[in-house]
C-alpha positions as CSV (number, residue, x, y, z in Angstrom):
1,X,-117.6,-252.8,-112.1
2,X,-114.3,-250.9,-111.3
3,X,-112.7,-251.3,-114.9
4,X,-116.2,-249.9,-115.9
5,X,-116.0,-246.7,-113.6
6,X,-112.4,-246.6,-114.0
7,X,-113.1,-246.5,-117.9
8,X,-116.1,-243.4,-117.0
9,X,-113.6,-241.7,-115.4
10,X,-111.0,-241.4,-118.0
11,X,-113.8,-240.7,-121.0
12,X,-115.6,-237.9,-118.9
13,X,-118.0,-237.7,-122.3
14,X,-119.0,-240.9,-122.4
15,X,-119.7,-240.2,-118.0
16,X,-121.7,-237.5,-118.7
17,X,-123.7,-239.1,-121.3
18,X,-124.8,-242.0,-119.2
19,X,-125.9,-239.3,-116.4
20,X,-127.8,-237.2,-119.2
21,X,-129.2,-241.1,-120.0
22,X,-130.4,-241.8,-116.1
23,X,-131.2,-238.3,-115.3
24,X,-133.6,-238.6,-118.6
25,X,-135.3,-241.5,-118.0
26,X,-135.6,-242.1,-114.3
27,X,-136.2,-238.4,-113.4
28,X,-138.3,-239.2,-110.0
29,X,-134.9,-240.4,-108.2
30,X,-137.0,-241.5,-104.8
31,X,-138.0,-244.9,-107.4
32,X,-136.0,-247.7,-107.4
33,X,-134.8,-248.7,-110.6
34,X,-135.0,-252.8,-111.5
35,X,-132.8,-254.3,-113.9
36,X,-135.3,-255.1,-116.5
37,X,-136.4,-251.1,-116.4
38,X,-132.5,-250.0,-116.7
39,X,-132.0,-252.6,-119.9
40,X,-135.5,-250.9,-121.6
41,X,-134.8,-247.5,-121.0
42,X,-131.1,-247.2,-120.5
43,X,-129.5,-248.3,-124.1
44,X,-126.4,-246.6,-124.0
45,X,-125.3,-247.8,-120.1
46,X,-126.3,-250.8,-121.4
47,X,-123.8,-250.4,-124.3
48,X,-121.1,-248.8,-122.4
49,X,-121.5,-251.8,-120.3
50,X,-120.6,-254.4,-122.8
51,X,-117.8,-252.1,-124.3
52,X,-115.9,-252.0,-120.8
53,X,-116.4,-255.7,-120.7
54,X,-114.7,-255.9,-124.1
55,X,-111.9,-253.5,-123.5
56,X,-111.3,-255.1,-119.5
57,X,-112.7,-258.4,-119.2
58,X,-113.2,-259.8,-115.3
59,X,-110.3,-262.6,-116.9
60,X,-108.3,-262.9,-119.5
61,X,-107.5,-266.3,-119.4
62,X,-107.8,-269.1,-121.5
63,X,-110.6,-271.2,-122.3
64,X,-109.4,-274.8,-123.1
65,X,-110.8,-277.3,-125.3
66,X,-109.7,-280.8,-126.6
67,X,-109.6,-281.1,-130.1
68,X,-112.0,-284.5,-131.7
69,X,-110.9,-287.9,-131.8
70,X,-111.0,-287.3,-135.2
71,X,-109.1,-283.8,-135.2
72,X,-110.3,-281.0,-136.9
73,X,-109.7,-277.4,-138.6
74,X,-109.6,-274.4,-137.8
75,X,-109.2,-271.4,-139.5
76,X,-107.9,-273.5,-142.3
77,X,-105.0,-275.5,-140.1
78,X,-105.1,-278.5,-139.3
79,X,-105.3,-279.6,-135.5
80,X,-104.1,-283.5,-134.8
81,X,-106.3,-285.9,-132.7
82,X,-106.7,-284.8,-128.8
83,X,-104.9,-281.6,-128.6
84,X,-105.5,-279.7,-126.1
85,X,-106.0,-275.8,-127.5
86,X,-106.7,-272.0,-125.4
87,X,-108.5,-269.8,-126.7
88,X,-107.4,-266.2,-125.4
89,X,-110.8,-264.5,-125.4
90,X,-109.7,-261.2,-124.5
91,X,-107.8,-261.3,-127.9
92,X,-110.8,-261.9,-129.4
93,X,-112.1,-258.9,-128.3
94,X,-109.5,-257.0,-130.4
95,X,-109.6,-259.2,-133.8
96,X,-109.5,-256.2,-136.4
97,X,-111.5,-258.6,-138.4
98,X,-114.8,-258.3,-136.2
99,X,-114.1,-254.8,-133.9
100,X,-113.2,-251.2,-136.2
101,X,-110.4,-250.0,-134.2
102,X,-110.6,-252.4,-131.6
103,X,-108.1,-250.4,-129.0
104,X,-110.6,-247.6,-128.6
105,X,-112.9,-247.4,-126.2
106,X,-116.1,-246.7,-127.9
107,X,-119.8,-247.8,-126.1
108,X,-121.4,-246.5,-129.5
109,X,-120.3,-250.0,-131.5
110,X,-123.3,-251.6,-129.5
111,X,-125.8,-249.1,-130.3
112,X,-128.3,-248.9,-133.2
113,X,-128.9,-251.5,-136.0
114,X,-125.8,-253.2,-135.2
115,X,-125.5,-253.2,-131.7
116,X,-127.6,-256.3,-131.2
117,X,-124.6,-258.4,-133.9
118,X,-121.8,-256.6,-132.1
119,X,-123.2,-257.6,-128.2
120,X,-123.0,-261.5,-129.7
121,X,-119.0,-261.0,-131.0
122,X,-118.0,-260.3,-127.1
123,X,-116.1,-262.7,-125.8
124,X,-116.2,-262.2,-122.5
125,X,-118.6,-264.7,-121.4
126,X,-117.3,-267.6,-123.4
127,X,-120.0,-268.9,-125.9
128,X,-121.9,-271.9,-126.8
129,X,-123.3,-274.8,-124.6
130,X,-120.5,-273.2,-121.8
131,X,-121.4,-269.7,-122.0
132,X,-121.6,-267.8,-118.1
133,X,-124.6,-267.9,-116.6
134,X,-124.3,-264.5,-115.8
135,X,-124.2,-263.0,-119.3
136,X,-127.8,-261.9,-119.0
């Protein structure tokens, strides 16, 4: 939450687009807004949530694995029997290959047709079988 309003702060556009968002949708501000409500109504909070996660993970640490018995390949190199290998998620979150310009801060990569790809490249929460609980 503080890289996310750190992030508002220093992109006052993308600030006051959120507060045009809120303003616009939850005009009666006596109501309490739930979670499910803000994920239906507020698509680009939502978005510029995921892209601070992206650009500021909670950790940037490694998530370690122990290659097969067998080995295995990756990315076309060879990795020997039981070796233990990191991944550096937050890197991830910058491969050029998956993220146009990947240093920017830009909440509009998980809007629209593509948004819904784009919020299943994040990194952030691991993936798979050992994803966080707390990615919904």
């Amino acid at each position: 939450m503080t890289n996310l309003v750190h992030l508002l702060t220093l992109y006052p556009k993308v600030y006051n687009k959120v507060v045009d968002e809120v303003i616009q949708a939850f005009p009666d501000r006596s109501k309490l807004i739930t979670y499910a409500e803000a994920k239906q109504k507020l698509p680009y909070l939502v978005a510029v949530v995921y892209e601070s996660m992206r650009i500021m993970p909670i950790s940037s640490g490694l998530f370690f694995r122990e290659s097969s018995p067998a080995g295995t390949e990756v990315c076309h190199h060879r990795i020997p029997a039981n070796v233990i290998m990191g991944l550096f998620f937050q890197g991830g979150n910058f491969d050029q290959s998956v993220w146009e310009n990947p240093t920017s801060f830009n909440p509009d990569r998980f809007m629209g047709n593509n948004g819904d790809k784009m919020k299943r490249e994040i990194l952030s929460f691991s993936h798979g079988v050992r994803i966080c609980p707390g990615r919904k």
